[in-house]
C-alpha positions as CSV (number, residue, x, y, z in Angstrom):
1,X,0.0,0.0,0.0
2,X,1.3,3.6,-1.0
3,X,0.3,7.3,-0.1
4,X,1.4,9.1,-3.7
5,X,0.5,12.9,-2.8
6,X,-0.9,14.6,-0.7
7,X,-3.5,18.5,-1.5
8,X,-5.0,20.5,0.7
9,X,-7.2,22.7,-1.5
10,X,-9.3,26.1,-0.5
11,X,-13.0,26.9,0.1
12,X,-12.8,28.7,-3.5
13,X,-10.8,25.4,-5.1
14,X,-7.6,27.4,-4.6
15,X,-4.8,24.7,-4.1
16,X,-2.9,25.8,-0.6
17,X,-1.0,23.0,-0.4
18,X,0.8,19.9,-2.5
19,X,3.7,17.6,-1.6
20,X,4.2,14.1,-3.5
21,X,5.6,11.3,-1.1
22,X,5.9,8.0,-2.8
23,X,7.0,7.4,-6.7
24,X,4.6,6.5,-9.3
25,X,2.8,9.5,-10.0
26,X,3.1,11.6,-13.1
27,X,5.2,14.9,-12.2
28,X,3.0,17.9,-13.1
29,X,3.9,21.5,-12.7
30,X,2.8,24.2,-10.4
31,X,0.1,25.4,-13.1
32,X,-0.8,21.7,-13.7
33,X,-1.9,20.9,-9.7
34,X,-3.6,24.3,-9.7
35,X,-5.2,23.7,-12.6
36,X,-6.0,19.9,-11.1
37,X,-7.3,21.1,-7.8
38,X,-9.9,23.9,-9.3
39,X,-11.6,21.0,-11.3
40,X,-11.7,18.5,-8.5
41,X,-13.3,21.8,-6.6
42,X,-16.0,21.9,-9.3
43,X,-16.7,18.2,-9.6
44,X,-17.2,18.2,-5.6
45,X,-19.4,20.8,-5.6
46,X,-21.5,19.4,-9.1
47,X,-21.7,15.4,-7.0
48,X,-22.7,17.6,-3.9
49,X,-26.2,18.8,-5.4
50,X,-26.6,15.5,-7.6
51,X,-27.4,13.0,-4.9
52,X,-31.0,11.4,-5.2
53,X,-31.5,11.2,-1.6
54,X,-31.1,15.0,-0.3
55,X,-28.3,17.2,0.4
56,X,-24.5,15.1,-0.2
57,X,-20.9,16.4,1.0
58,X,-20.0,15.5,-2.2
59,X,-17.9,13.0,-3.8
60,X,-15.5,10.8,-1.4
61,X,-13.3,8.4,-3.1
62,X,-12.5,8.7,-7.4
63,X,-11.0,5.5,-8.0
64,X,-8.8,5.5,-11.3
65,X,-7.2,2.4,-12.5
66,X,-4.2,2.2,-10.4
67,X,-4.8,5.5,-7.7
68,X,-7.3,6.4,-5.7
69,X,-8.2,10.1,-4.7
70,X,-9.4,9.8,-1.1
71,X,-11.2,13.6,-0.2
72,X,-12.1,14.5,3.1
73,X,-14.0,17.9,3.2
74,X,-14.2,19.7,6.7
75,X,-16.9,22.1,7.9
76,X,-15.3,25.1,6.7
77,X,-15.0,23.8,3.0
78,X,-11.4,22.9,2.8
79,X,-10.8,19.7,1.3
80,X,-8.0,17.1,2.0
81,X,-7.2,14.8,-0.8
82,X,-4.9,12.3,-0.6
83,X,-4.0,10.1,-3.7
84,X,-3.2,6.5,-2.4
85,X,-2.6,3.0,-4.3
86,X,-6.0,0.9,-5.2
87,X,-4.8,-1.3,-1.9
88,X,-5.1,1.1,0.8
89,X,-7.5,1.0,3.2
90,X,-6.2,3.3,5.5
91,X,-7.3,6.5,4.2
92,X,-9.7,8.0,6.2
93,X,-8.1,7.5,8.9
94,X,-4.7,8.8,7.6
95,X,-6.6,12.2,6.6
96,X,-8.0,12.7,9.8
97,X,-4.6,12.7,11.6
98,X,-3.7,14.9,8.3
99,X,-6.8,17.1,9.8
100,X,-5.9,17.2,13.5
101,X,-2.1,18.3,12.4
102,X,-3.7,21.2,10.2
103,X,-5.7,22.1,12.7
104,X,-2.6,22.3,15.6
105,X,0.2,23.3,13.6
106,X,-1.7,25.9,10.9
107,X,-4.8,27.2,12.2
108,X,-3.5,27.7,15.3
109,X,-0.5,29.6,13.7
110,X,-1.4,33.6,14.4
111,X,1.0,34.2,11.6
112,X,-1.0,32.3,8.9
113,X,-3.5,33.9,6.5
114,X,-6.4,31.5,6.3
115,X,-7.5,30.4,2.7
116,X,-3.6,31.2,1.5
117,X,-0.8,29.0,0.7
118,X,0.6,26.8,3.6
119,X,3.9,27.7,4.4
120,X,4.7,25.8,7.8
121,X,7.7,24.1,8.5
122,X,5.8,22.4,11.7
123,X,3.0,21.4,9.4
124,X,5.4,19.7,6.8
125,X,7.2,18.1,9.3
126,X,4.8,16.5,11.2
127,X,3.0,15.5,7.8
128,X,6.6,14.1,7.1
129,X,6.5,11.6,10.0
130,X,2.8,11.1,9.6
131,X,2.9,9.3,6.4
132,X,7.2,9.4,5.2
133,X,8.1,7.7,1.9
134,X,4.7,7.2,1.6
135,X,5.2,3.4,1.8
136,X,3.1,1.6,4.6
């Protein structure tokens, strides 16, 4: 089982953070994840008001043929996506330790904007030795 990447994307599908872990991904550039993160934004928001049985948080789990994008979304409409192997069972629970860190290391941070770019070395560290190589 592998953890390939890792986004955190904005309330307005704005893409605050991105770091790959594991091999096996294609590399993309900077415009390329932006670009990436504004549609998954749109498709959660179209699968949100689709559902046949009421109101939806929108999709949870894209499955592709060899990656799955696990998406957590919290209650103030920042979503967590984490791109694993087809194998891994472990996601959810990964991405709410991946929540509980944000939560410590960034929102708690008085110097941190919210809905801007992540740029903590506590929050990438602990992320680090959360998940490493991204093998499990």
């Amino acid at each position: 089982m592998a953890i390939f990447g890792l986004w955190v994307i904005n309330k307005a599908g704005g893409l605050v953070y991105q770091r790959n872990f594991a091999d096996g991904l294609a590399l993309l550039t900077s415009n390329e994840y932006l670009v990436l993160a504004g549609t998954l934004h749109g498709i959660h928001a179209i699968t949100s008001r689709l559902s046949p049985m009421g109101p939806s948080s929108g999709v949870q789990v894209i499955e592709a043929e060899t990656f799955k994008m696990n998406i957590l979304l919290t209650v103030t409409g920042t979503k967590f996506v984490l791109l694993t192997s087809l194998a891994d069972t472990t996601a959810d629970a990964v991405l709410q330790k991946i929540y509980d860190i944000y939560a410590d290391a960034v929102m708690k941070n008085p110097f941190h904007t919210p809905e801007m770019p992540i740029r903590s070395e506590g929050f990438d560290s602990r992320i680090g030795t959360l998940i490493g190589t991204g093998q499990t």
